[in-house]
N, C-alpha and C positions, 0 to 999 in steps of 0.2 A: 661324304661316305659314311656309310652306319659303322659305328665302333659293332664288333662281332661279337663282344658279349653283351649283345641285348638279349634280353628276356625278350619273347613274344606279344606281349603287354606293351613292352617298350618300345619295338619294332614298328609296332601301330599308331604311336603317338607321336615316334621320329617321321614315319612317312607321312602324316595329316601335314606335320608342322610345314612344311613349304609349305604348301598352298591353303595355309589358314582352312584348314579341314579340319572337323570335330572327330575326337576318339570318341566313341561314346561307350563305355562303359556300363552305363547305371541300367538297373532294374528295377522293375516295378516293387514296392514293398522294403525299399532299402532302408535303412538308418544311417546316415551317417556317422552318429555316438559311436554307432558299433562296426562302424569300419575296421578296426582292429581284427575282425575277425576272418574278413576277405580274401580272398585266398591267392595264389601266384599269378593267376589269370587275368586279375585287375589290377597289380601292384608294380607301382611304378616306385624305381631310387629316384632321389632328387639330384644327385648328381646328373642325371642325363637331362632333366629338367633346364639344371644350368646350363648343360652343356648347350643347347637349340639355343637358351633365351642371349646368352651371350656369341651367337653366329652374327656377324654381318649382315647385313642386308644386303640380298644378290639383284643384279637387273635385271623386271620383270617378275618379281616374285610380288607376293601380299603373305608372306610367312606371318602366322601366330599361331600361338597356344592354348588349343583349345580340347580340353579335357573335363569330362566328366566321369562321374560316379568310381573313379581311381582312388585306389588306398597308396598315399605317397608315405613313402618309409624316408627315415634320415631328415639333414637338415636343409632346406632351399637357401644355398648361400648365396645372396644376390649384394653386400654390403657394398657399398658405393660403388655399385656395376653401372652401367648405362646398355638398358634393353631398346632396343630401336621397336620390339615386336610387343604387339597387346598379348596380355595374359588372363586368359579366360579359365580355371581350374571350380568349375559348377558340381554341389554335390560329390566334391572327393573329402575324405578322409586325411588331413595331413596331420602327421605322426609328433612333427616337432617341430618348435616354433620357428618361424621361415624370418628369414634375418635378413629387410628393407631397406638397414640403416643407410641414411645417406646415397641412395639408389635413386635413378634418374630414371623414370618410367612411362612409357605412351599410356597406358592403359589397365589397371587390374582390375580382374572379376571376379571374389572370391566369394559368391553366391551360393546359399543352401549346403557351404562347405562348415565339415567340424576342421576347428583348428586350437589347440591345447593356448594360444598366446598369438599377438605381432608382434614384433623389434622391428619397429619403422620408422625413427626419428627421421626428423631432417629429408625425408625421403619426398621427391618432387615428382608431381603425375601429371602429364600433359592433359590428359584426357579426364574421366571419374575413378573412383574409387568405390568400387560397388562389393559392399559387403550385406549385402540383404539378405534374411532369412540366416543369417551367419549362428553359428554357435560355437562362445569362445568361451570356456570356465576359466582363461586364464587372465593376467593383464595384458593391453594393447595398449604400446607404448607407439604415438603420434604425434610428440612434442615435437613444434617445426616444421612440418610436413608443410610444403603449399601443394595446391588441388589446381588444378585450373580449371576444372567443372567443378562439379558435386560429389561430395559422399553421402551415398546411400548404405544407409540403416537400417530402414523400416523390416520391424518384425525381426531383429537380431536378437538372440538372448546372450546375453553376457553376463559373464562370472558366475559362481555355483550359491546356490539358495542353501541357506544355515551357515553360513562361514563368515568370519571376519575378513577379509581380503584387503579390505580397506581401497586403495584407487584401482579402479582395472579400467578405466580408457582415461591416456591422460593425451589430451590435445593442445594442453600451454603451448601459447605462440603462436600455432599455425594459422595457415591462411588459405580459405575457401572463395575463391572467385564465382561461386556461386553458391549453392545451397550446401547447409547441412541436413540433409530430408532421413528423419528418423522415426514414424508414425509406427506406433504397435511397438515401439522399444521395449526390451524389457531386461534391465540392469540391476544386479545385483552386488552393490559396492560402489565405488564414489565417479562420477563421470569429472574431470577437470576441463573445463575452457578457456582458463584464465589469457585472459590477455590475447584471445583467437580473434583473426577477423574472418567476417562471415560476409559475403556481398549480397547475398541472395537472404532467401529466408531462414530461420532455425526452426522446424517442424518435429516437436514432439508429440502432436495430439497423440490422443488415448497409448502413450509408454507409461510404461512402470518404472519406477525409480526408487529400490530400495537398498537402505544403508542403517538402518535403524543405531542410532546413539553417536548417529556420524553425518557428511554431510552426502546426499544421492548426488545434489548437482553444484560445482565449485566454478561461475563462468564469470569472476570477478575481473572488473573491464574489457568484459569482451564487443566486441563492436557489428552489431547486426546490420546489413545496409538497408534491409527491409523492414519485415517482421517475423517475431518471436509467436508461434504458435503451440499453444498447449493447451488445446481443448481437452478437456476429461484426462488431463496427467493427472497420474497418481504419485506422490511422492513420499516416501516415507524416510524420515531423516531431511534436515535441512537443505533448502535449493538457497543461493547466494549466487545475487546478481549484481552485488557493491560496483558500484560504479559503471553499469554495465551504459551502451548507447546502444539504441535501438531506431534507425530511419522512420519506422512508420508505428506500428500497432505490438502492444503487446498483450496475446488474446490467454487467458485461464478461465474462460467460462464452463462451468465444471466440473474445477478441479478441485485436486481435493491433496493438503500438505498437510503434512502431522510432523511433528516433532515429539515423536513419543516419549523419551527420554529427557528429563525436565534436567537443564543445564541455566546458569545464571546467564550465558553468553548466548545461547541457542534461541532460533527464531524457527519459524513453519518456514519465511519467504524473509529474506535478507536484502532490501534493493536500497541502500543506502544510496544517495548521489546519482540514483537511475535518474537518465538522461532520454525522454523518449519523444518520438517525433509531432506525434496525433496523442493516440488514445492508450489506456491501461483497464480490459476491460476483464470482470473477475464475476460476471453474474452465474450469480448460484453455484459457486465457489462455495469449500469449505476449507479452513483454515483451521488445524488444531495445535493453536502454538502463535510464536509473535507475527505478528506482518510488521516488518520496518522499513518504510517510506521517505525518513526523512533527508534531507537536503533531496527529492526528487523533484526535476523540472516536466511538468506535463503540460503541453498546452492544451490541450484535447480534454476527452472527460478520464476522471477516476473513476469507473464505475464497480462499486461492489454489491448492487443491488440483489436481493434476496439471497446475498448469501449469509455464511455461517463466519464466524470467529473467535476463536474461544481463547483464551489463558487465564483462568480466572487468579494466579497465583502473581501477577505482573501485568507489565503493557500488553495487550492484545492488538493494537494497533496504535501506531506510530508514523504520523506523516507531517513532523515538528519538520521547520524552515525549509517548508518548501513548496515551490509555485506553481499549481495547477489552475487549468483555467474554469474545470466543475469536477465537482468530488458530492458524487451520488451515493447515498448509505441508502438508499430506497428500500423500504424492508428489509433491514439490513440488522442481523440478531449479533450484537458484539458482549461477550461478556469476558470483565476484565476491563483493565485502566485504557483510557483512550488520549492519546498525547498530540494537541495540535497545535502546539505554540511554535507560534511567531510562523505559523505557515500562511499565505497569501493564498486564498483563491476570489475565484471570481463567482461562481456560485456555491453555493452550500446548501444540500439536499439532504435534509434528515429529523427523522423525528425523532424527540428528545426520549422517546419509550425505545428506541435500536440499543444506546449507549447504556448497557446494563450496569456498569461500573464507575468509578470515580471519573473526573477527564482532567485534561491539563489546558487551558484556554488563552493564556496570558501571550498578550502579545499577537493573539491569532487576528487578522481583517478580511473581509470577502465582503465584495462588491451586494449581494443580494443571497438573501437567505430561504429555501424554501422546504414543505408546502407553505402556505401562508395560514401561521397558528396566531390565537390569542396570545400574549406577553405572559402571560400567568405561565402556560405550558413550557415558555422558554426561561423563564427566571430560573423556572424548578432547576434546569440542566445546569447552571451558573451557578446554586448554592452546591454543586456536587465536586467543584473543583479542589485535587485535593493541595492544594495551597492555600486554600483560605479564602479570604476575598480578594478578589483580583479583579481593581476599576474598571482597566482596559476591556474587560468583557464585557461589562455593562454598557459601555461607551459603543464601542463597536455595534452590540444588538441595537441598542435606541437607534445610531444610524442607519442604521438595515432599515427599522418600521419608514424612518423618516424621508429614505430613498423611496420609499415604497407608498409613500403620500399618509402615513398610518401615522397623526401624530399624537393620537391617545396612546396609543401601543408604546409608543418612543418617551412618554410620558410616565406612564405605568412602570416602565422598564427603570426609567432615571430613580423615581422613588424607590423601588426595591432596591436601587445602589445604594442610596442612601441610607435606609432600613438595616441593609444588611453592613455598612461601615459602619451603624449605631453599637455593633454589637462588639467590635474591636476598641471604642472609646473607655475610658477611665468613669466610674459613677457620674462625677458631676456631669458629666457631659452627654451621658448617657439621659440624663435627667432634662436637661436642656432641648435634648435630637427631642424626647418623646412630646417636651413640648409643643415645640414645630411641627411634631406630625399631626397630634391629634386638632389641633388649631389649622393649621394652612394645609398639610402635608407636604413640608418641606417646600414649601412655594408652587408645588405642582398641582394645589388643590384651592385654588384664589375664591370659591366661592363656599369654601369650609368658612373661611373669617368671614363673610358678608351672613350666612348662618351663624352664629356665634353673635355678631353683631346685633343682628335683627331679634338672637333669643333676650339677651341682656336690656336692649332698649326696651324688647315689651315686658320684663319682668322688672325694669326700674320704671317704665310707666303707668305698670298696674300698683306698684306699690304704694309709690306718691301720690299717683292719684286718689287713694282713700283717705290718705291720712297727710298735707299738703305741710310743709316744710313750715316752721317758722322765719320770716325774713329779718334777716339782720336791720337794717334801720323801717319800725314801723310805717313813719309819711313818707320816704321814698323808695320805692320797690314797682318794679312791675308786676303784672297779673302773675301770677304763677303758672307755668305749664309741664306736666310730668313728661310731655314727651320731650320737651326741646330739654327740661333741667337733667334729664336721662343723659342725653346727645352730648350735652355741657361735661356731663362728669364721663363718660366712657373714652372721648375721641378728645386727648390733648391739645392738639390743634385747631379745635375750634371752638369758637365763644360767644354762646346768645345772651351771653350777659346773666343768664336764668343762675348758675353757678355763685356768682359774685352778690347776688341779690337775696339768698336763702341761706338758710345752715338748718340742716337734720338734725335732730337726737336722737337720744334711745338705739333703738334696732336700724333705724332709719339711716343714720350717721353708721353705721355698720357695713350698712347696702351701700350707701355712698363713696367709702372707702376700697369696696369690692369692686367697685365698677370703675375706679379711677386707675387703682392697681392692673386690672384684668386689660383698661384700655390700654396701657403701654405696654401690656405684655402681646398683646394682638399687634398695636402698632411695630412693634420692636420683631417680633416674626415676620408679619408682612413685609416689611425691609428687608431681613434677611433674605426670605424668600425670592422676592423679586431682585434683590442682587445676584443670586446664584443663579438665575433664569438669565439676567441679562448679560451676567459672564460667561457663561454656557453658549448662548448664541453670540 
């Protein structure tokens, strides 16, 4: 029976309501913003609103609530009701914030509707939750909430542009049995997901996300069963995905994070301990602020190809201890410090002109290293580490060429280790290393000492040969010969007798002392040398 003091307005929305018939209301050229100004004709109380939504369900009926373009005055108290009936309220104007809490629901549709706020913790929806086209300047409190479809988003604007507000959707805890589908969001203030599970995908493409000196997006371990979509997100203020797990793909091609507000704590993109199934793909991304990566498991690719990354004041990117299976800088502009220690991948894609900044390498190993550059081009990246010299990077690159059949490169690379630990040594030692290089280079250069050799034998056998030695006992000497008495004094180890049989003076005995000196200083490196080659292997 209709209560008598219905309004006319009201009358029309009590009769639809059995038989799930639409009031319809709206007119062409509406605003909802300015519902406020609608006049008795469209204005429903939300008391009578409650009154339908908590009736019974009768035998034979399909009762719902379906209203549009209505200006509802007062509060929708629905706090831990149990509605049997969907609620459709499309394009009305609600006055004050309708109060969910703990509410047990088939169905809400609160589409192309203004609503000043939700209070809908804990509230359970059999069905979706369809707030599209929504405009809400206030907060939407959705902590706890499970969905058993989808909440729909897309193209809602939330919260008011110029204002601190700080969080205005907060969704800790809840749980989406199927999507969160938010495409064309556009939020103004901080979204929370911490701890949400999503079974389906999370779809931000092309939303805006702004909180400037705060964070737009908080979805720390939140668990996606699919994928994370944010083609062409915009986000302004921090996104923090710490700890987040993601089933399959997590897409940012496009996008673009800034962190405008420079904070010692503050990053663009926060994915510490991101756990993701496939791939993390960021082409033609722009980052203005940190990206941190680390402990991330990806087995898929990293790819940030052609994009942007900037912090020039700190880390720009950070993807230290953790396991990806390829991590693409393909054209990849990073300026600022780059940190990849002790992270494991399996390929490595980048050319040493992407990392504009210092890097961090210690500890980092990957299966194979690409394009495939000269050693020269990659040393240069390894003198920029700002810790100094650090072995294990030179160790690791050699291994790269060496998997990769290139064993001059792997060659080239060990010498520049060494070169560059001459430069950490104490004088004398310093003095020792230069010997070794310029002689063998470090054992990695075996046919340096056979040159060296070859110069000394022919400059001690043109010498001798003009002006030929006196021999120690006149009647017993062999012929004299400047090549082999050369060979005699240069190489310790061996003896044509020519030595034992002569003795120089003058200048002669000068030369003869240089060459005996010079050979165990060649012999005494070649040893060195070839000990370090065959310890090494």
């Amino acid at each position: 029976m209709e209560p008598v003091e219905l309004t006319a307005a009201e009358r029309r929305v009590w009769r639809a309501f059995r038989t799930g018939e639409k009031a319809d209301f709206w007119r062409d050229g509406d605003d909802v913003e300015d519902g406020g100004t609608w006049g008795p004709e469209r204005t429903v109380r939300a008391w009578v609103l409650r009154r339908l939504l908590l009736r019974p369900r009768e035998d034979g009926e399909v009762a719902a609530l379906r209203v549009s373009g209505a200006r509802i005055v007062g509060v929708l108290e629905l706090g831990y009701a149990t509605v049997e009936h969907p609620i459709r309220l499309w394009a009305c104007h609600i006055e004050e914030v309708p109060n969910f809490y703990g509410s047990h629901l088939t169905q809400l549709n609160l589409s192309k509707s203004y609503l000043p706020g939700l209070f809908a913790a804990t509230m359970h929806v059999n069905g979706v939750l369809r707030l599209t086209d929504c405009r809400v300047p206030g907060r939407m409190s959705l902590g706890g909430v499970r969905i058993a479809r989808a909440i729909f988003l897309e193209r809602a604007r939330l919260g008011t542009p110029g204002t601190d507000q700080g969080e205005i959707v907060h969704l800790n805890h809840s749980v989406m049995d199927d999507d969160l589908w938010a495409p064309g969001l556009v939020a103004h203030g901080e979204i929370r997901l911490n701890s949400a599970t999503i079974t389906g995908n999370l779809n931000l493409e092309g939303a805006v996300l702004s909180n400037p000196g705060g964070r737009a997006l908080e979805a720390e371990s939140v668990s996606v069963g699919q994928n994370v979509m944010a083609t062409r997100l915009r986000a302004e203020g921090e996104v923090n995905l710490r700890g987040a797990r993601i089933g399959l793909s997590l897409e940012l091609r496009e996008a673009h994070f800034a962190h405008p507000v420079p904070h010692p704590q503050g990053s663009a993109l926060e994915a510490e301990n991101l756990t993701v199934g496939l791939d993390v793909r960021a082409r033609q991304g722009r980052f203005d602020g940190e990206v941190d990566l680390r402990g991330a498991t990806i087995p898929g690719q990293l790819a940030f190809s052609h994009a942007r990354i900037s912090h020039p004041s700190g880390q720009a990117l950070r993807v230290s201890a953790s396991t990806i299976g390829e991590v693409w800088l393909k054209d990849t502009r990073i300026t600022g410090l780059v940190n990849l220690r002790r992270g494991r991948f399996g390929l490595l894609h980048v050319r040493p002109g992407a990392l504009g900044g210092g890097v961090r390498l210690d500890g980092l190993t990957y299966e194979s290293l690409a394009p495939r550059l000269p050693a020269k081009a990659r040393i240069a990246m390894l003198e920029r580490d700002v810790e100094g010299f650090v072995p294990h990077a030179y160790e690791q690159l050699a291994a790269a060429y060496l998997r990769a059949g290139d064993d001059i490169a792997a060659r080239n690379v060990l010498l520049a280790k060494q070169r560059r630990r001459r430069r950490t040594l104490p004088l004398y030692r310093r003095v020792w290393g230069y010997v070794q290089d310029v002689t063998v280079g470090y054992g990695f250069r075996p046919l340096w000492a056979a040159a060296w050799l070859a110069g000394l034998v022919l400059a001690g056998t043109v010498a001798f040969g003009f002006e030929h030695p006196a021999p120690l006992k006149a009647d017993e000497h062999p012929d004299f010969n400047p090549l082999f008495f050369s060979v005699d004094l240069l190489l310790p180890i061996i003896d044509f007798g020519q030595q034992k049989a002569f003795k120089p003076a003058g200048w002669h005995q000068w030369l003869g002392y240089t060459l005996i000196s010079t050979g165990w200083v060649l012999a005494t490196t070649i040893a060195a040398g070839v000990t370090r080659t065959l310890s090494r292997q």
